[in-house]
N, CA, C and O of each residue as an XYZ file, in Angstrom:
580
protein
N      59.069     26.635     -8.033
C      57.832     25.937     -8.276
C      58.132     24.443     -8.310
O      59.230     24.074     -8.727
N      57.430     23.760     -7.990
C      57.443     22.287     -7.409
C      56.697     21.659     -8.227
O      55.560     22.120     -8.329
N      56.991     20.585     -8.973
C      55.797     19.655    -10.047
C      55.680     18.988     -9.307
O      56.592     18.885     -8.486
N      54.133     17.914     -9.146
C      53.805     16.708     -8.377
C      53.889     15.989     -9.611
O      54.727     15.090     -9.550
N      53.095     16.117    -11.095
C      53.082     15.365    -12.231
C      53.476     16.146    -13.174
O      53.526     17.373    -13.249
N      53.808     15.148    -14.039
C      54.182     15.059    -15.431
C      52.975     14.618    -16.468
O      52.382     13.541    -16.529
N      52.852     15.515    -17.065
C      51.897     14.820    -17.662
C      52.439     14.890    -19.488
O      52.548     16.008    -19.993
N      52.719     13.717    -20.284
C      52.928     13.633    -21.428
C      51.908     13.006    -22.532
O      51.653     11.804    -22.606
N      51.459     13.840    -23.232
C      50.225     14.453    -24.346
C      50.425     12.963    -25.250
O      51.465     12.913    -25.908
N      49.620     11.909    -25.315
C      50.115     10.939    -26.344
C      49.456     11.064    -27.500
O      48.228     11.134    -27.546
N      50.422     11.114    -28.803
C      49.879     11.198    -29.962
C      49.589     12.442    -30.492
O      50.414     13.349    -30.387
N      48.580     12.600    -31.019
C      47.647     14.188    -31.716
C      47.103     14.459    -30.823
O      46.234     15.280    -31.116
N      47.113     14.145    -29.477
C      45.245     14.483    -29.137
C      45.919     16.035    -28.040
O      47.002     16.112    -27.461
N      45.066     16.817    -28.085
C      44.958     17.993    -27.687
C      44.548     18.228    -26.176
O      43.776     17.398    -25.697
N      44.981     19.271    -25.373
C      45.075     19.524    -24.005
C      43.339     19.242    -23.624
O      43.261     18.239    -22.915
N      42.342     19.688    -23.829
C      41.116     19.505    -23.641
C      40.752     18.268    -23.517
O      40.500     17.730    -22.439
N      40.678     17.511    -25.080
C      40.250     16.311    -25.078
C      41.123     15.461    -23.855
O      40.522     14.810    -23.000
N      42.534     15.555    -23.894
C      43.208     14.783    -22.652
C      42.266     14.840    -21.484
O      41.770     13.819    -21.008
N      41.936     16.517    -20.853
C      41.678     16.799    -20.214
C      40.384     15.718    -19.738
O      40.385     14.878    -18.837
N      39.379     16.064    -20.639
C      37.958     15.863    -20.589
C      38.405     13.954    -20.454
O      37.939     13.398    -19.459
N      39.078     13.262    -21.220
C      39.214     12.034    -20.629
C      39.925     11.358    -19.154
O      39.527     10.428    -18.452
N      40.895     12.070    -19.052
C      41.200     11.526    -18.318
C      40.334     12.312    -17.043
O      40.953     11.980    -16.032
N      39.401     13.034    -16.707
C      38.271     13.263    -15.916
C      37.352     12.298    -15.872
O      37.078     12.043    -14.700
N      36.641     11.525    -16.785
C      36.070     10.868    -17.415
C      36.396      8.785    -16.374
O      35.867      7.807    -15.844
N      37.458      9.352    -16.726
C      38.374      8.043    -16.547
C      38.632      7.783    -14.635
O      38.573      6.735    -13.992
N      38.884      9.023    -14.232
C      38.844      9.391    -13.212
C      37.556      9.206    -11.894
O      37.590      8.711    -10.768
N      36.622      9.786    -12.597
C      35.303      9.440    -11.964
C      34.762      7.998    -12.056
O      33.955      7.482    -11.282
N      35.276      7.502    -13.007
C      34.693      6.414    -12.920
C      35.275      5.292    -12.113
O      34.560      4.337    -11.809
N      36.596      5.354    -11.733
C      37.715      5.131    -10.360
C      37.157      5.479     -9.659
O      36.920      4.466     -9.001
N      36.507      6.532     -9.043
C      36.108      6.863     -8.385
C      34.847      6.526     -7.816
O      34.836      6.519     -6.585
N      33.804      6.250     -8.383
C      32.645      5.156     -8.089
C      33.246      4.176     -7.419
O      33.242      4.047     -6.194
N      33.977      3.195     -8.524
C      34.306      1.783     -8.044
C      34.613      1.900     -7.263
O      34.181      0.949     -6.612
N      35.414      2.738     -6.410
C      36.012      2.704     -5.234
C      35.298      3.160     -4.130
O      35.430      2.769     -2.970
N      34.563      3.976     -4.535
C      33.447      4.518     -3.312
C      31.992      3.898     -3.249
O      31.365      3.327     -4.141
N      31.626      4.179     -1.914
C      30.628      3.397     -1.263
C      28.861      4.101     -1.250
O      27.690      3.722     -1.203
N      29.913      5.690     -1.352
C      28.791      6.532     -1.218
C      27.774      6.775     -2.038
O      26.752      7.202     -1.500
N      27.767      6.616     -3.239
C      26.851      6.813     -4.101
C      26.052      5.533     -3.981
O      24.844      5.693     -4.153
N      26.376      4.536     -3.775
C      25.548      3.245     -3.771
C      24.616      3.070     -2.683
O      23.662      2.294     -2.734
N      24.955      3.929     -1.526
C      24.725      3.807     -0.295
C      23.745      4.885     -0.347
O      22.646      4.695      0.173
N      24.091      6.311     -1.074
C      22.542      6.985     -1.490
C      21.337      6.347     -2.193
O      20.160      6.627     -1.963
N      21.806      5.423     -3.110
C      20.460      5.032     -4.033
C      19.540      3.924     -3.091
O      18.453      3.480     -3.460
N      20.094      3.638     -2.025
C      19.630      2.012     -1.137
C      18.820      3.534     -0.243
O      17.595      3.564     -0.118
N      19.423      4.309      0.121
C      18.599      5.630      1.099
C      18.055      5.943      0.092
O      17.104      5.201      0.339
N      17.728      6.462     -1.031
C      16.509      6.793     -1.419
C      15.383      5.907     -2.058
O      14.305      6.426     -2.347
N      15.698      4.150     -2.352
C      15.041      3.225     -1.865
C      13.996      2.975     -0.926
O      12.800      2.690     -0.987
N      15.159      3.249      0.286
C      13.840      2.695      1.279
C      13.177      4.152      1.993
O      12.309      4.184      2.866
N      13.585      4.855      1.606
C      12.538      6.271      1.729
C      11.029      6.275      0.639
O       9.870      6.425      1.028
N      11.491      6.066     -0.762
C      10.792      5.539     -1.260
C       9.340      4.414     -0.438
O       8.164      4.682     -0.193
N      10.107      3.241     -0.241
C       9.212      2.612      0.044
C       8.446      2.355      1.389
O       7.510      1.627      1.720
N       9.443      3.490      2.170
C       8.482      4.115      3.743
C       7.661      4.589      3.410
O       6.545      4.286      3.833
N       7.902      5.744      2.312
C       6.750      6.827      1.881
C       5.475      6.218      1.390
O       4.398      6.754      1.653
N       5.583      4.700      0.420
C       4.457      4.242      0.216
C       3.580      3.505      1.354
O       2.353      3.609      1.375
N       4.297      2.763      2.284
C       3.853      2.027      3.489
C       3.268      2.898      4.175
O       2.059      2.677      4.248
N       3.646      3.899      4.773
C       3.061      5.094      5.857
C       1.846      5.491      4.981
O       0.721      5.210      5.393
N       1.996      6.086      3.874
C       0.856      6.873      3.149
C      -0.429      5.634      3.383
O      -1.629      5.867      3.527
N       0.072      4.635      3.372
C      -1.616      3.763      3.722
C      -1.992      3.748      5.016
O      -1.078      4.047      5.784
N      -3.146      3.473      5.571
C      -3.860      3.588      6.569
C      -5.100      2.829      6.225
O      -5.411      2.145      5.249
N      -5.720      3.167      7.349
C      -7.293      2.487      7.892
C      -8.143      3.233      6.992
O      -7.821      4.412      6.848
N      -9.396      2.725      6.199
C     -10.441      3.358      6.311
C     -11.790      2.987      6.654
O     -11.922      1.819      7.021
N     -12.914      3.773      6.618
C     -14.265      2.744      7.723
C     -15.258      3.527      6.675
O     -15.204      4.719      6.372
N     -16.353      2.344      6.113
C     -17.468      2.905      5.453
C     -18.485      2.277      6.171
O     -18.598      1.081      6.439
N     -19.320      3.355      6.494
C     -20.639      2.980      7.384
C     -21.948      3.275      6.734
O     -22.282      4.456      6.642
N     -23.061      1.937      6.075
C     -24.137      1.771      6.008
C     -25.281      2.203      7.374
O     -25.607      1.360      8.210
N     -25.687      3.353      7.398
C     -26.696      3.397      8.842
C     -28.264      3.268      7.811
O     -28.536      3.753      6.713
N     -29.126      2.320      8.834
C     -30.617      3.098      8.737
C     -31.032      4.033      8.963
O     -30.310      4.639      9.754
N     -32.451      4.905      8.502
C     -32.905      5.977      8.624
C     -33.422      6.200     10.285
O     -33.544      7.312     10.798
N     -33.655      5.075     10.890
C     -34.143      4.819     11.956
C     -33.082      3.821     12.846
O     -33.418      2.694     13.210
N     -31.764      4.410     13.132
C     -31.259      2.925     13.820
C     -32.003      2.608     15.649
O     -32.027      3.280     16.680
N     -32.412      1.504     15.331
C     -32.912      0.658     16.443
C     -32.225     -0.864     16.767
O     -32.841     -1.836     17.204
N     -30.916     -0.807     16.463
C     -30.120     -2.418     16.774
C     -30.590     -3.202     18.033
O     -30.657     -2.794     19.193
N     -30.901     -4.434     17.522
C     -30.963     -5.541     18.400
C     -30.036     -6.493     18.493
O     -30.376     -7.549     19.027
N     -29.072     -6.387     18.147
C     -27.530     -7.185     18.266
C     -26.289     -6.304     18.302
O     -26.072     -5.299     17.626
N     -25.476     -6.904     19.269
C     -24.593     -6.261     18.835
C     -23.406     -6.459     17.597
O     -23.454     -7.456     16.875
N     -22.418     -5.491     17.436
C     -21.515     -6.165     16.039
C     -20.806     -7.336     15.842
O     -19.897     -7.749     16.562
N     -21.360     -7.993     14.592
C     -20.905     -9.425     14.473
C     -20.233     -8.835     13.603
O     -20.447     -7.661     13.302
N     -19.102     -9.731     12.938
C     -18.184     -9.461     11.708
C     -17.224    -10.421     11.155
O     -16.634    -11.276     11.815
N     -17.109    -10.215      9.873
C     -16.229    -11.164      9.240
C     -15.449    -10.723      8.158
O     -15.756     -9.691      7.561
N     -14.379    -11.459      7.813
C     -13.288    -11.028      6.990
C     -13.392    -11.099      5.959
O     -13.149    -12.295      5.797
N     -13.599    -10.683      4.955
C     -13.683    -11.160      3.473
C     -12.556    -10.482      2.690
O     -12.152     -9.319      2.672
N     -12.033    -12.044      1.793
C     -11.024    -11.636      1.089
C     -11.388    -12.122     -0.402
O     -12.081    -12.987     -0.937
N     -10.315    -10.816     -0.856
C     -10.353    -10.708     -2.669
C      -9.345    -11.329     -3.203
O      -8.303    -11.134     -2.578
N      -9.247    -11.982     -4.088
C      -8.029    -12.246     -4.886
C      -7.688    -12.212     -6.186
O      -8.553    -12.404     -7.042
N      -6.558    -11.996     -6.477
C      -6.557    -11.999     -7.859
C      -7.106    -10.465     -8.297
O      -7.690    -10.442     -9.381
N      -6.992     -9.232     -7.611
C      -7.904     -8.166     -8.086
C      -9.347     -8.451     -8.267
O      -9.985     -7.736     -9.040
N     -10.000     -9.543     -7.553
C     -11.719     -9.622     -7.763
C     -11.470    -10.338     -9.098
O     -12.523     -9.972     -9.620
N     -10.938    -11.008     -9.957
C     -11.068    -11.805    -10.821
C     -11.529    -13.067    -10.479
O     -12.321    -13.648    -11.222
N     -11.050    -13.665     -9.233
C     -11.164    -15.172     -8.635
C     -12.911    -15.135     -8.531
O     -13.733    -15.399     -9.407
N     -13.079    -14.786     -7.389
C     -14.046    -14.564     -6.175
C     -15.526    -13.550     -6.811
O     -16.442    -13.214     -6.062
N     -15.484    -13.260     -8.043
C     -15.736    -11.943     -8.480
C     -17.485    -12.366     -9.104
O     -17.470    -13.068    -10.115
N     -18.735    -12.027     -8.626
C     -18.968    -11.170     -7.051
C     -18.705    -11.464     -6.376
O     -18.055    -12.468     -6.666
N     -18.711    -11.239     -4.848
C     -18.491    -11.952     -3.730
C     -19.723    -11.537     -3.058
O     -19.891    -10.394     -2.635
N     -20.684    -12.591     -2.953
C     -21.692    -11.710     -2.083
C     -21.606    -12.667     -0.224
O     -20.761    -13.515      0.065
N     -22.438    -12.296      0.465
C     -21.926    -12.388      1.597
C     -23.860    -12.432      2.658
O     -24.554    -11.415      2.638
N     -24.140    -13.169      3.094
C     -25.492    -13.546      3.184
C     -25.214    -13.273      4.670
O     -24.151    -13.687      5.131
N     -25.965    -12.696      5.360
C     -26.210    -12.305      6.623
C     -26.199    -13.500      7.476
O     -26.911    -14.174      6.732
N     -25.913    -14.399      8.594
C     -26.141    -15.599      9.070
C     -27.474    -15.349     10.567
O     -28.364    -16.163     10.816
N     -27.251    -14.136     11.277
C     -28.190    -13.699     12.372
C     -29.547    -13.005     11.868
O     -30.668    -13.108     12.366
N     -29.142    -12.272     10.752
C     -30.674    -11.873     11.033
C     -31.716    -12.603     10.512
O     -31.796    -12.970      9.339
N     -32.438    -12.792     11.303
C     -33.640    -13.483     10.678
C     -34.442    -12.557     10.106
O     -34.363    -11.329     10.152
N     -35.425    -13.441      9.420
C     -36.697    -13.012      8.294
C     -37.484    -12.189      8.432
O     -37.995    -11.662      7.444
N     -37.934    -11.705     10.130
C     -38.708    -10.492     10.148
C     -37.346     -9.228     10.130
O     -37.407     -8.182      9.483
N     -36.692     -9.466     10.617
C     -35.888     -8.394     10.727
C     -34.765     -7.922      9.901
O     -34.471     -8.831      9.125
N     -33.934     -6.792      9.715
C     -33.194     -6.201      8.572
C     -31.711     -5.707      9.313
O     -31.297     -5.367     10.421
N     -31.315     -5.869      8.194
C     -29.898     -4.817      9.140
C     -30.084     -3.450      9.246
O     -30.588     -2.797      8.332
N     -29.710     -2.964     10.303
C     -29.275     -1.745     11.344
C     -27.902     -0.878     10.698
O     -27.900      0.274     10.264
N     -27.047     -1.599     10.769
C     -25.790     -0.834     10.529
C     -24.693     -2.096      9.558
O     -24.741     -3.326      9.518
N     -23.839     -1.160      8.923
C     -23.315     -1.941      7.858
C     -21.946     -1.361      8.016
O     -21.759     -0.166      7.789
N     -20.877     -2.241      8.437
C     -19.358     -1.335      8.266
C     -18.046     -1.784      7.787
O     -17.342     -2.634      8.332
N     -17.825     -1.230      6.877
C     -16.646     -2.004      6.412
C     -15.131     -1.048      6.196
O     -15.019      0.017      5.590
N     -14.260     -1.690      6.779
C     -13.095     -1.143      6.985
C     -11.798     -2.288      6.703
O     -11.914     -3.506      6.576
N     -10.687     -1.556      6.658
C      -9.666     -2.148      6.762
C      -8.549     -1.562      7.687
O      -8.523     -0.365      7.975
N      -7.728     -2.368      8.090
C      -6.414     -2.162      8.983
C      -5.151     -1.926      8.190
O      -5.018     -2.317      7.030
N      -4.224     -1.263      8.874
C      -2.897     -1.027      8.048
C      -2.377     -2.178      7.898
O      -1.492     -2.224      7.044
N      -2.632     -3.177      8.461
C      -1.891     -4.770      8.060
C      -2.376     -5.505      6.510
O      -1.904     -6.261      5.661
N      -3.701     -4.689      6.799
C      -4.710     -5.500      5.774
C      -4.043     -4.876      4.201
O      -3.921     -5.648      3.251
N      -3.585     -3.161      4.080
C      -3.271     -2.589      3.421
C      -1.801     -2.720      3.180
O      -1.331     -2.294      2.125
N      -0.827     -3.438      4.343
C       0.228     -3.436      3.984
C       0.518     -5.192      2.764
O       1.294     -5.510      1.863
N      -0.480     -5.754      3.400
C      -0.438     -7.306      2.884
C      -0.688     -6.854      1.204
O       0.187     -7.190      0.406
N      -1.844     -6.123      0.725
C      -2.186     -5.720     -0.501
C      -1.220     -5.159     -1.434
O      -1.126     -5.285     -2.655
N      -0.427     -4.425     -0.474
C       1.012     -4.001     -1.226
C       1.825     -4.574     -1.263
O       2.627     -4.285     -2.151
N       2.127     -5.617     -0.447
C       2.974     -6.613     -0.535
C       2.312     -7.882     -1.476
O       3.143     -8.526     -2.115
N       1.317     -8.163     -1.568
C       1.136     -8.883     -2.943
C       0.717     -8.131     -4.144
O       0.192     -8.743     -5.074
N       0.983     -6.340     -4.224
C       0.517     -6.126     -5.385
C      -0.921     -6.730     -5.866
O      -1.265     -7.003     -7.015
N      -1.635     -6.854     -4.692
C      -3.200     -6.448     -5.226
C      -3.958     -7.954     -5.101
O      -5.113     -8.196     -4.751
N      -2.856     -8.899     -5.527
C      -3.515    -10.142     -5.082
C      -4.407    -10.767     -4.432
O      -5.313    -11.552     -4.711
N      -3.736     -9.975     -2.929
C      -4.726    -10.594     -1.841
C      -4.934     -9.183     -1.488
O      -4.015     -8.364     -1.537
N      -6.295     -8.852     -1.085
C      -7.094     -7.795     -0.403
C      -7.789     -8.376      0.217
O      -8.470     -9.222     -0.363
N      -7.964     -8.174      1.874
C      -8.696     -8.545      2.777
C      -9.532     -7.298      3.416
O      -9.022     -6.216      3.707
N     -10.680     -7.584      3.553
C     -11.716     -5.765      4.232
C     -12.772     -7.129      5.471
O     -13.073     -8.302      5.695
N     -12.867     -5.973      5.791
C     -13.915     -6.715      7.281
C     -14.830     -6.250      7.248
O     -14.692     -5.070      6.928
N     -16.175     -6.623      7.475
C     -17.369     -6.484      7.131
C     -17.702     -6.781      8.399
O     -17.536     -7.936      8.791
N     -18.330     -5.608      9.422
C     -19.301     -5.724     10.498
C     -21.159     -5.367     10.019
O     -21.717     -4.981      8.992
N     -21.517     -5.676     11.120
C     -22.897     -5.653     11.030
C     -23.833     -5.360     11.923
O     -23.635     -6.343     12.637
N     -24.908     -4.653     12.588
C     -25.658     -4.850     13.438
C     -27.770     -5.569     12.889
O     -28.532     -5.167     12.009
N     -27.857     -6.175     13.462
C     -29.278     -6.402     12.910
C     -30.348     -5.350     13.271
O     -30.240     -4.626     14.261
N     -31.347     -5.309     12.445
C     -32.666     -4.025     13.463
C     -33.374     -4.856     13.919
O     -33.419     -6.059     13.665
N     -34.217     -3.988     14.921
C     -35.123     -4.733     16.001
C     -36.111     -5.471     14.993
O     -36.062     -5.069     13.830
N     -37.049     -6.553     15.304
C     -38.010     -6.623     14.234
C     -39.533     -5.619     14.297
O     -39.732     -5.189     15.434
N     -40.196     -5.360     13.650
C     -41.359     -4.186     13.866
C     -42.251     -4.805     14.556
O     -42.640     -5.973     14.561
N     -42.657     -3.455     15.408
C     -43.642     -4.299     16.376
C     -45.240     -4.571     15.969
O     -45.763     -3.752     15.213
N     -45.765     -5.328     16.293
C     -47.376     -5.486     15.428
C     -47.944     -4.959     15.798
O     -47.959     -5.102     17.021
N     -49.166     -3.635     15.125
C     -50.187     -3.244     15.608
C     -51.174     -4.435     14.978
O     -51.215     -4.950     13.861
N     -52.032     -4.661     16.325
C     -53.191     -5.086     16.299
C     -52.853     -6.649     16.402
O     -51.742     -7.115     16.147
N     -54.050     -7.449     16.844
C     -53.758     -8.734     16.482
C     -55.017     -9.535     15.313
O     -56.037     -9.031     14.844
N     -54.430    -10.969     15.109
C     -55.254    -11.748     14.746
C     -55.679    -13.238     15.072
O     -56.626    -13.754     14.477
């Protein structure tokens, strides 16, 4: 039989406890020296933060009339939030085309994955949504005067 080590017991301390330390002592050499465990937590990092980026997307909310009859086509504009709607907070937003006899047609508001990635990247700060629009025809007059 062939020894590789020697191992000599220092003091009182007992085969276990040796044991259990110098394991102890061992692994932790073993980190410092290795790459791999550090190199898992950076991979489950940015899995992590794929998983949140992908999970966002587009969504589209559409205002229709009971009767759509559009006389324009879609105009639109960007409106942004900040601060979580604390800044800006209402934000209302005044039609510039339709005139006084006539009403809006269609109402749509959506956002893009850019728009959703920017929101996550400022943590809520900045939220940008786009606001389209169509106008309705104006009503036609019965009768004259």
């Amino acid at each position: 039989m062939k020894y590789t080590h020697l191992v000599v017991l220092p003091g009182n301390k007992d085969l276990a406890s040796f044991i259990s330390s110098y394991d102890t002592s061992l692994l932790k050499r073993m980190r410092m020296n290795s790459k791999i465990p550090l190199t898992a937590r950076y991979v489950k990092q940015l899995l992590l933060i794929a998983a949140v980026v992908l999970a966002q997307s587009c969504y589209h909310y559409r205002v229709l009339n009971t009767k759509s009859d559009p006389a324009t086509e879609y105009e639109k504009k960007i409106m942004w939030s900040y601060c979580w709607g604390l800044v800006n907070s209402p934000q209302n937003f005044v039609v510039p085309n339709c005139t006084a006899n006539n009403a809006l047609d269609e109402v749509q508001f959506s956002t893009k994955f850019t728009y959703s990635l920017l929101t996550i990247v400022t943590l809520g700060i900045v939220s940008p949504v786009e606001v389209k629009w169509k106008c309705h025809k104006p009503p036609q007059r019965v009768g004259g005067m």
